[in-house]
N, C-alpha and C positions, 0 to 999 in steps of 0.2 A: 660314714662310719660313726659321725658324733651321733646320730639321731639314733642308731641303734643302741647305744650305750648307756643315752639318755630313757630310750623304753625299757630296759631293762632294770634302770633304778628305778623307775617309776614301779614299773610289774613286782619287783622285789620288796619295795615300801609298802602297796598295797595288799600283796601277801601276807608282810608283816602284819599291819593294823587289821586287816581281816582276823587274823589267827587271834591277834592279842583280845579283839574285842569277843570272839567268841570264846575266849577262856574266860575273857572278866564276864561276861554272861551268865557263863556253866556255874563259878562260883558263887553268884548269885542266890540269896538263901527262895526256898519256893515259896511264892503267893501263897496266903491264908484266906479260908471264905472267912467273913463276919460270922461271930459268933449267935446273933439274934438271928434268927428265919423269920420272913415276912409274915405274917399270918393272914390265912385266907379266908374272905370275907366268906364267900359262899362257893361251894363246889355247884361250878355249870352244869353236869350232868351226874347222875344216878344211875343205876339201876332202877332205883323207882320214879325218877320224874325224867323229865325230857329236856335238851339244854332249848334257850330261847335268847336270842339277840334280836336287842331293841337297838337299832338306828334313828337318832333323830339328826336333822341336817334340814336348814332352809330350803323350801320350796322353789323349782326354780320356775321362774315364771315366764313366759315368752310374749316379746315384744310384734304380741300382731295391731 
């Protein structure tokens, strides 16, 4: 009968800190974006041109 006793403080503690943590959450004031936007160097695609990706990456070479 102790063990039962003891899962139930435990399940009632964790209830608590569950509940508590998600109110301190909720109060939580909301995330801001940065006021600067990145600026873009160049748009990939158009209407009038075509997008084009360059890969470069070392050669791989085989050991015959």
């Amino acid at each position: 009968m102790n063990i039962h006793k003891n899962m139930e403080v435990i399940f009632v503690t964790a209830l608590a800190t569950v509940s508590l943590g998600s109110w301190l959450l909720d109060s939580l004031p909301a995330a801001q974006a940065g006021a600067k936007p990145v600026p873009v160097a160049r748009n990939i695609a158009t209407p009038t041109s075509m997008a084009v990706v360059i890969i470069k990456a070392p050669r791989v070479r085989n050991a015959d």
